[in-house]
PDB file with SEQRES, HELIX, SHEET and CRYST1 records, atoms N, CA, C and O in Angstrom:
SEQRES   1 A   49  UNK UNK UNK UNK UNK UNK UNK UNK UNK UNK UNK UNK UNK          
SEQRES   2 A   49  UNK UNK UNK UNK UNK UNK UNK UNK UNK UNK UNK UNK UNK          
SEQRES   3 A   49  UNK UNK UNK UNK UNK UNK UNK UNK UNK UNK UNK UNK UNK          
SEQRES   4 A   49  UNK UNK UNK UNK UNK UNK UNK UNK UNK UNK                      
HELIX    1 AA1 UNK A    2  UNK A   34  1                                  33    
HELIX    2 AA2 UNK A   37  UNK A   48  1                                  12    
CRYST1    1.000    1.000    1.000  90.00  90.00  90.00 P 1           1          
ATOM      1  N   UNK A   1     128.317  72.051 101.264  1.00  0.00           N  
ATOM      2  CA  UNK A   1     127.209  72.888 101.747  1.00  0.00           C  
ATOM      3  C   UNK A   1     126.340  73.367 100.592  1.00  0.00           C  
ATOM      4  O   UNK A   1     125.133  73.595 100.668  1.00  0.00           O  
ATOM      5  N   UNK A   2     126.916  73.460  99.782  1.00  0.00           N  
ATOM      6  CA  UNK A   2     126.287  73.740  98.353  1.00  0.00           C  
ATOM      7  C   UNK A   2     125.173  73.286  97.645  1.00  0.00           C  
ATOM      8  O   UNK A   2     124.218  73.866  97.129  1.00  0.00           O  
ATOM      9  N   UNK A   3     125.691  71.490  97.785  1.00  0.00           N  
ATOM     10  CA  UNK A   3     124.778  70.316  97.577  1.00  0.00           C  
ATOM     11  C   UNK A   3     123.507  70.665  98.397  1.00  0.00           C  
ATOM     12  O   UNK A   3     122.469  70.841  97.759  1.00  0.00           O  
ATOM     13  N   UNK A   4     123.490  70.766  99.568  1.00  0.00           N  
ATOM     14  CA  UNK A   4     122.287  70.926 100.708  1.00  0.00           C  
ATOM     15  C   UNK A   4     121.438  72.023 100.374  1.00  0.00           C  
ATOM     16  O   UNK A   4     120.219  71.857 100.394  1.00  0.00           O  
ATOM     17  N   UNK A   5     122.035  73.338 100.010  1.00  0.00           N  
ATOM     18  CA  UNK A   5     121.371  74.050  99.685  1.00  0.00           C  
ATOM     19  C   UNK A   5     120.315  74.009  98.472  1.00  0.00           C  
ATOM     20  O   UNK A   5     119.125  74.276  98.304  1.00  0.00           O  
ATOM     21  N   UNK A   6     121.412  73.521  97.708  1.00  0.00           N  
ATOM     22  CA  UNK A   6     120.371  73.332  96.102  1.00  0.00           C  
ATOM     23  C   UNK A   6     119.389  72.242  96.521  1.00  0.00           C  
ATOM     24  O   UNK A   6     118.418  72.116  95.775  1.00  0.00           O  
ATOM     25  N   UNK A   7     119.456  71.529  97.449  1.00  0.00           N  
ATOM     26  CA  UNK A   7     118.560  70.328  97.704  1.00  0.00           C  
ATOM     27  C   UNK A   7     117.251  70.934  98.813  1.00  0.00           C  
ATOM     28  O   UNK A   7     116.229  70.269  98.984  1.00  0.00           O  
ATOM     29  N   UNK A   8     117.436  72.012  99.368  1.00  0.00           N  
ATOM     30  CA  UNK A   8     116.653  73.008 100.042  1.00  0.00           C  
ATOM     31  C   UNK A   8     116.030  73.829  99.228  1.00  0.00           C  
ATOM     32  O   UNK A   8     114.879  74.099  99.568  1.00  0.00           O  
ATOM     33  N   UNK A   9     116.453  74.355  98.179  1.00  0.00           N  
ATOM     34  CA  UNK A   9     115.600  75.042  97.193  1.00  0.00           C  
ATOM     35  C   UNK A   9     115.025  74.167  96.503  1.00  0.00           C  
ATOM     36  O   UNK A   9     113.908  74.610  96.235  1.00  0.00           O  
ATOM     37  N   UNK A  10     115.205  72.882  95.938  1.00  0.00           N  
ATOM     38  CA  UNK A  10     114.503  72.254  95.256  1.00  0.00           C  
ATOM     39  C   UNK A  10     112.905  72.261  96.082  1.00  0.00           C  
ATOM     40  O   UNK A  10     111.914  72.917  95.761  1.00  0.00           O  
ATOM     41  N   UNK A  11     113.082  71.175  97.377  1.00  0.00           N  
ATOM     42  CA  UNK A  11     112.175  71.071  98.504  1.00  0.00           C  
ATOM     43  C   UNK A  11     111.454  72.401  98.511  1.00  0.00           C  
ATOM     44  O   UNK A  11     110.455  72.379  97.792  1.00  0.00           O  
ATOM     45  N   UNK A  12     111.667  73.488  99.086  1.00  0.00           N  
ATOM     46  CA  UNK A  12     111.048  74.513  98.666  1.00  0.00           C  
ATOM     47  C   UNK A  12     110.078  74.760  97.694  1.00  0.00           C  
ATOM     48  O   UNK A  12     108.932  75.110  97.975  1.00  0.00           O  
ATOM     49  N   UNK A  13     110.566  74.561  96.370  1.00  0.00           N  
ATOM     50  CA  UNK A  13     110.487  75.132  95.419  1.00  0.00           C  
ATOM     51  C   UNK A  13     109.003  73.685  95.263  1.00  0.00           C  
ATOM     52  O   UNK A  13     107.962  74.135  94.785  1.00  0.00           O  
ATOM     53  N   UNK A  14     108.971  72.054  95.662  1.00  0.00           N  
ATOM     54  CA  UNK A  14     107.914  71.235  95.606  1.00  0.00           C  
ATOM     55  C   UNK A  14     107.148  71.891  96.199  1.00  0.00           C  
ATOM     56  O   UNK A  14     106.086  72.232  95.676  1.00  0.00           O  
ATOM     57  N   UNK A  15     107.564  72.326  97.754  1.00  0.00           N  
ATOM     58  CA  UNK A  15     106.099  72.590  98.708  1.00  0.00           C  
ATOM     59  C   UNK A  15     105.554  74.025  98.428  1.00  0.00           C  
ATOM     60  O   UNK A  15     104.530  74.303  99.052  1.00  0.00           O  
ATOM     61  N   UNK A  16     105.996  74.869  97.701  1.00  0.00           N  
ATOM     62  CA  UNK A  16     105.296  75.709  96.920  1.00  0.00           C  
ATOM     63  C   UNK A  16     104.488  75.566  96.149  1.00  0.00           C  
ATOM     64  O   UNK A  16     103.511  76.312  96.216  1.00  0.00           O  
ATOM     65  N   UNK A  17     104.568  74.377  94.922  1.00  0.00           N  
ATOM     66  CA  UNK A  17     103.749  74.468  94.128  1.00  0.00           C  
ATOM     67  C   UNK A  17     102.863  73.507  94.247  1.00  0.00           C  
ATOM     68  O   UNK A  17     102.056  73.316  93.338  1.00  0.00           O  
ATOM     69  N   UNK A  18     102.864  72.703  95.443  1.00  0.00           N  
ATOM     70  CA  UNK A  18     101.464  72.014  95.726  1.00  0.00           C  
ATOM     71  C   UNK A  18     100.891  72.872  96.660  1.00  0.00           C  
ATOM     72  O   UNK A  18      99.661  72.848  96.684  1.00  0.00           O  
ATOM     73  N   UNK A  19     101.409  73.568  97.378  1.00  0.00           N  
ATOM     74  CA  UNK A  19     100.676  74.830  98.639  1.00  0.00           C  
ATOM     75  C   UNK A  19      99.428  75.688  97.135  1.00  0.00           C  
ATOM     76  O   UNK A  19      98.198  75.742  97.117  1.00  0.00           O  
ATOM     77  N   UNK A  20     100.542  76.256  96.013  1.00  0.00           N  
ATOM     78  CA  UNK A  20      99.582  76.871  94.980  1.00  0.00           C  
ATOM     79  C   UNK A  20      98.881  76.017  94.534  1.00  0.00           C  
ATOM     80  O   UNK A  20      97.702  76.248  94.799  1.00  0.00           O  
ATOM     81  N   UNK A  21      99.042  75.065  93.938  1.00  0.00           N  
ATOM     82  CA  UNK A  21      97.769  74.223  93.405  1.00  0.00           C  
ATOM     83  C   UNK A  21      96.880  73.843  94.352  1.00  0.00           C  
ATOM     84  O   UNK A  21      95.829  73.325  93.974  1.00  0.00           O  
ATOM     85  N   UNK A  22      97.101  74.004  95.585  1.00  0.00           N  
ATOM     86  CA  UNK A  22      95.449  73.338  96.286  1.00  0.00           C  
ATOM     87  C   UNK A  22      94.989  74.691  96.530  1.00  0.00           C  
ATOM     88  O   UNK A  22      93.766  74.801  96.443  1.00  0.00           O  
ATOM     89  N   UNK A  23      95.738  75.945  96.863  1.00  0.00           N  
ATOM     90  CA  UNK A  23      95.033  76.625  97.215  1.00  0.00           C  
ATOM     91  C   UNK A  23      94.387  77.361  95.629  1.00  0.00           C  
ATOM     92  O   UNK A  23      93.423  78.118  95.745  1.00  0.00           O  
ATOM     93  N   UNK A  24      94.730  77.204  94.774  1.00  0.00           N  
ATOM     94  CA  UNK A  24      94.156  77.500  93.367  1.00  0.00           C  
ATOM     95  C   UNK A  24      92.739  76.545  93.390  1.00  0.00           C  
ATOM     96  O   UNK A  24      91.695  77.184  93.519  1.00  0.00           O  
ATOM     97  N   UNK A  25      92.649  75.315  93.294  1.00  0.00           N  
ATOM     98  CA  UNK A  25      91.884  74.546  93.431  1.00  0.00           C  
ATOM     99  C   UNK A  25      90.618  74.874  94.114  1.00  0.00           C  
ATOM    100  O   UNK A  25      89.490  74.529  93.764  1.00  0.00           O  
ATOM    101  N   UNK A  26      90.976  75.632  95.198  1.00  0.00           N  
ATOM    102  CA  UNK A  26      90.091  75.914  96.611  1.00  0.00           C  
ATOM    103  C   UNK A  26      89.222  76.912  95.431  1.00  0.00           C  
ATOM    104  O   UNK A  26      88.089  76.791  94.965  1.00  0.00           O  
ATOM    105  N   UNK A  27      90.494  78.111  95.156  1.00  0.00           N  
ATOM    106  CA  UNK A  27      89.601  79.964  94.639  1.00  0.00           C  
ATOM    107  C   UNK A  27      88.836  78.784  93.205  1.00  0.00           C  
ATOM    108  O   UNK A  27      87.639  78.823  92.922  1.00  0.00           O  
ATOM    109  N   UNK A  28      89.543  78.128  92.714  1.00  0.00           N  
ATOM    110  CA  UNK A  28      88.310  77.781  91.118  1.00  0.00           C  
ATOM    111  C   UNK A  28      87.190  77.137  91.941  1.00  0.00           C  
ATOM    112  O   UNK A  28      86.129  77.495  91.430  1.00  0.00           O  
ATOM    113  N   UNK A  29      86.949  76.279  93.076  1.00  0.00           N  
ATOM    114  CA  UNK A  29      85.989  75.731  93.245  1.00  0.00           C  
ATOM    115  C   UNK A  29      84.974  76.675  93.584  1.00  0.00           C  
ATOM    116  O   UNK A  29      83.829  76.765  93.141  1.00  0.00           O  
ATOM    117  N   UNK A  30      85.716  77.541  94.655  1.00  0.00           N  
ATOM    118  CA  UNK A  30      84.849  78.784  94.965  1.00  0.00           C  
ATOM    119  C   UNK A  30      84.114  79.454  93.837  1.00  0.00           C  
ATOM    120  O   UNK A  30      82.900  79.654  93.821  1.00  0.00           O  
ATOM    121  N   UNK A  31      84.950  79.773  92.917  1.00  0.00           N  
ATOM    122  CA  UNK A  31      83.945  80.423  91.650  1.00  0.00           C  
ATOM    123  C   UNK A  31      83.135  79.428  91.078  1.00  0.00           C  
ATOM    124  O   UNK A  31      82.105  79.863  90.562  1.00  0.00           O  
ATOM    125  N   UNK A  32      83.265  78.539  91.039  1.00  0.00           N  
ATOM    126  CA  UNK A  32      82.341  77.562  90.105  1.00  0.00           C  
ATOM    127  C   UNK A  32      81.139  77.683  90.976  1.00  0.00           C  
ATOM    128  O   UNK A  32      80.049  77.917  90.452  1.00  0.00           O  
ATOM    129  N   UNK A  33      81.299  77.485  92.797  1.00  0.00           N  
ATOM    130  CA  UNK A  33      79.733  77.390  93.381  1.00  0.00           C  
ATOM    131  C   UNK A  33      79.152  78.570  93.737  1.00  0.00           C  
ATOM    132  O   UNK A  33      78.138  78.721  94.418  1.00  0.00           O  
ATOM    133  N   UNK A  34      80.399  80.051  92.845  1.00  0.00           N  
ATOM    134  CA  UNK A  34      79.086  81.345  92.501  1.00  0.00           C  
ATOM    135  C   UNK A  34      78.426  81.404  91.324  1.00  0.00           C  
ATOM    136  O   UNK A  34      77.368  81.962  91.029  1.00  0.00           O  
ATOM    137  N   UNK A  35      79.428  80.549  90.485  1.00  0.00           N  
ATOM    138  CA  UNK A  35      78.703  80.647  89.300  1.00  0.00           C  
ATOM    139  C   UNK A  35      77.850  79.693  89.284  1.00  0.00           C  
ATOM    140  O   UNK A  35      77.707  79.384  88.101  1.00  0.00           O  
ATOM    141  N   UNK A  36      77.032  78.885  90.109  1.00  0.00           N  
ATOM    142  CA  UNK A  36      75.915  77.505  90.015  1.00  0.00           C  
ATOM    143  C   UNK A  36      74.857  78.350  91.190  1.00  0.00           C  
ATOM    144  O   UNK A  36      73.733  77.848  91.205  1.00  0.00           O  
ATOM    145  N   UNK A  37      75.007  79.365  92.024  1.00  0.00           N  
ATOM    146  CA  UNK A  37      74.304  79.683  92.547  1.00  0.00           C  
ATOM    147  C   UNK A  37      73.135  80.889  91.992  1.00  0.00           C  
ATOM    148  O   UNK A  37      71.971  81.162  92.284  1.00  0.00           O  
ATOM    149  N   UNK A  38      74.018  81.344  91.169  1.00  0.00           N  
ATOM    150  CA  UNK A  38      72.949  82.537  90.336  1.00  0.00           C  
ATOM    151  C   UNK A  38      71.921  81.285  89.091  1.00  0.00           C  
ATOM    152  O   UNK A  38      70.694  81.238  89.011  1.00  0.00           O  
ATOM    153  N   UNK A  39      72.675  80.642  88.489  1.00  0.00           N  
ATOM    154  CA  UNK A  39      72.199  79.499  87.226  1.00  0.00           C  
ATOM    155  C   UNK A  39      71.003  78.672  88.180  1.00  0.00           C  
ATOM    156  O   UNK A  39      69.975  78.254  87.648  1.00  0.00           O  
ATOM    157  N   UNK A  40      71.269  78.500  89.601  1.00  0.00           N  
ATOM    158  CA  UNK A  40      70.192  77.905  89.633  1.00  0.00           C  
ATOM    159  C   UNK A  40      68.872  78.599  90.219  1.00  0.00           C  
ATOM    160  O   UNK A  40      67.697  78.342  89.956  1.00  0.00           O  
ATOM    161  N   UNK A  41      69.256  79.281  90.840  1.00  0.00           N  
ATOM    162  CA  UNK A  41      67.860  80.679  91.275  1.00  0.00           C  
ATOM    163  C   UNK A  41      67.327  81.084  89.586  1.00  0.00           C  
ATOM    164  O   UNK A  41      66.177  81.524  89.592  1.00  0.00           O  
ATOM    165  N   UNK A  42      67.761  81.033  88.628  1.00  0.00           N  
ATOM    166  CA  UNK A  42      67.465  81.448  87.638  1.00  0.00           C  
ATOM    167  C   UNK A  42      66.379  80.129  87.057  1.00  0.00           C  
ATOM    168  O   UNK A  42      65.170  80.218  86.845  1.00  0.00           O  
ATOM    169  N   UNK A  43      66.987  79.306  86.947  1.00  0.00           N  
ATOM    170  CA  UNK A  43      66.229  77.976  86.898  1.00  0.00           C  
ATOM    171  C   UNK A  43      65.018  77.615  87.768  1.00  0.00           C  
ATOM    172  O   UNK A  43      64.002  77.052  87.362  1.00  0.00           O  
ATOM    173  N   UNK A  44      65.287  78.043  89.102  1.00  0.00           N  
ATOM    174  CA  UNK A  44      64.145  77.902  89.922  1.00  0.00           C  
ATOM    175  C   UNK A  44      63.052  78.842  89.012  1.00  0.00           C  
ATOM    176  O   UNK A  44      62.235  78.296  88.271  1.00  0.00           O  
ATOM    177  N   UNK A  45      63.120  80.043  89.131  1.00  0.00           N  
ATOM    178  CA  UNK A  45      62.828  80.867  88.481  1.00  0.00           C  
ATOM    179  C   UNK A  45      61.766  80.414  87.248  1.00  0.00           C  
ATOM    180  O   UNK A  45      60.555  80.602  87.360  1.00  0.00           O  
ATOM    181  N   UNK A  46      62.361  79.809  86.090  1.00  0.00           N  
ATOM    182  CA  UNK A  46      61.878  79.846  85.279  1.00  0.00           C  
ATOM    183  C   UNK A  46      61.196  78.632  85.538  1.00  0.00           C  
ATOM    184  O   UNK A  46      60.091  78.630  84.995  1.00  0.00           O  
ATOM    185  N   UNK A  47      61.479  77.482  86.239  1.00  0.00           N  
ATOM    186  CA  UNK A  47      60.689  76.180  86.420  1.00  0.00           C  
ATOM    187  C   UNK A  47      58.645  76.724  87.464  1.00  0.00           C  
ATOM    188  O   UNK A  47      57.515  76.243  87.537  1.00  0.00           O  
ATOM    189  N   UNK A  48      59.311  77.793  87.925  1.00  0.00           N  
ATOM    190  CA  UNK A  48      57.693  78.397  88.579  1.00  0.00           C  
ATOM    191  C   UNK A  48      56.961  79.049  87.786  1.00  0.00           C  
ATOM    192  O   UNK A  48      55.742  79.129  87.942  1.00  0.00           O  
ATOM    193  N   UNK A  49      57.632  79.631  86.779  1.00  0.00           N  
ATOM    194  CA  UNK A  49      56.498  80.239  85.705  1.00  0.00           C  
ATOM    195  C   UNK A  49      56.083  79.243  85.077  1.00  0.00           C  
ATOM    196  O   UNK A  49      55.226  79.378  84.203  1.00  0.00           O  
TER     197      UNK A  49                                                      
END                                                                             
């Protein structure tokens, strides 16, 4: 029973850290398209003067 268990925490312990890496993935993408949304109003900006 032992075996099974440690083989249940392992499993666990995979679908955790791809659950965190995509959902990490998701929050950096999110910041990257706040940080391209101010850079480019700024750009608009300066391309009309």
């Amino acid at each position: 029973m032992a075996n099974i268990k440690s083989i249940g925490h392992f499993f666990v312990f995979i679908v955790g850290g791809l659950v965190a890496i995509i959902v990490g993935s998701f929050m950096i993408r999110g910041t990257m398209h706040m940080w391209d949304k101010p850079n480019s109003e700024k750009n608009k900006d300066k391309n009309n003067d």
